[in-house]
N, C-alpha and C positions, 0 to 999 in steps of 0.2 A: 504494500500500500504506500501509493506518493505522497506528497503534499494534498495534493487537488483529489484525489479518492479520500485524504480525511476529512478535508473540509468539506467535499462532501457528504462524507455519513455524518458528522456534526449537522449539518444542516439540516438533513432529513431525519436525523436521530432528536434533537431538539427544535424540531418545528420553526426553525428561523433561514431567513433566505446564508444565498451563499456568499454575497457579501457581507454578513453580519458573522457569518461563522466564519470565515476570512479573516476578519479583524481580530476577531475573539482569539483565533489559533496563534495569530501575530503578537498579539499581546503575551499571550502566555510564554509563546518561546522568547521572546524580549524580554520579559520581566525574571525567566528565567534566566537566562543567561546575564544580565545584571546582576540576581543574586550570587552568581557563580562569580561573576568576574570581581564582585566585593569580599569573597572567600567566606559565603552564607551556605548554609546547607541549604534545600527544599525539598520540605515534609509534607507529601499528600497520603496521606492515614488512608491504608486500605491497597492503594497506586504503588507508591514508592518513594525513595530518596535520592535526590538531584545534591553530589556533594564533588568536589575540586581532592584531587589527590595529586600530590609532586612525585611523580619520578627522579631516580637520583641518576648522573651521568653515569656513563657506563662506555666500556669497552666495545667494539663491535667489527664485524669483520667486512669488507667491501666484497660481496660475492662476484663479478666481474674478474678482480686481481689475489682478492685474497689478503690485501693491506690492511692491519688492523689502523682503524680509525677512532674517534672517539665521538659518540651519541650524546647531546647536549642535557643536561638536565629539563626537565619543562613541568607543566599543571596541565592535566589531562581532567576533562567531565568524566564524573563517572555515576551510574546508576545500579541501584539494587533495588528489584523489586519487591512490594510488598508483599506478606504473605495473602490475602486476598487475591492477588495479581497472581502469583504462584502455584494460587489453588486451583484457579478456575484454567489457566494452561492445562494442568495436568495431572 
């Protein structure tokens, strides 16, 4: 499922057109990724948790040459879902 298949079932799952569930989807990944880029967790009780985890540099090999290189540190999004979310999967 793309963008545009969710915001469509949004719209037709909550009875509101596709521009309104457009926004709505926009908003959420905006306001999400703000919380992230502040180093905020985000708690949806039932869904999941949207939290920032740092990777530490590391060693790494150039597959092409075989030159070992070195992998930058970085903050990677990360997700775990909830057990609700877990459940109804499987």
């Amino acid at each position: 499922m793309n963008k545009t298949d969710f915001v469509d079932a949004i719209a037709s799952k909550a009875g509101m057109t596709k521009a309104h569930a457009k926004a709505a989807v926009d908003a959420f990944i905006s306001t999400v990724g703000e919380a992230l880029k502040n180093g905020d967790k985000v708690i949806l009780t039932g869904f999941g948790t949207f939290s920032v985890s740092e990777r530490a540099a590391r060693e790494g090999r150039n597959p092409s040459n075989g030159q070992t290189i070195t992998i930058p540190a970085k903050k990677v999004a990360k997700f775990k879902p909830g057990k609700e979310l877990s459940d109804s999967i499987g």
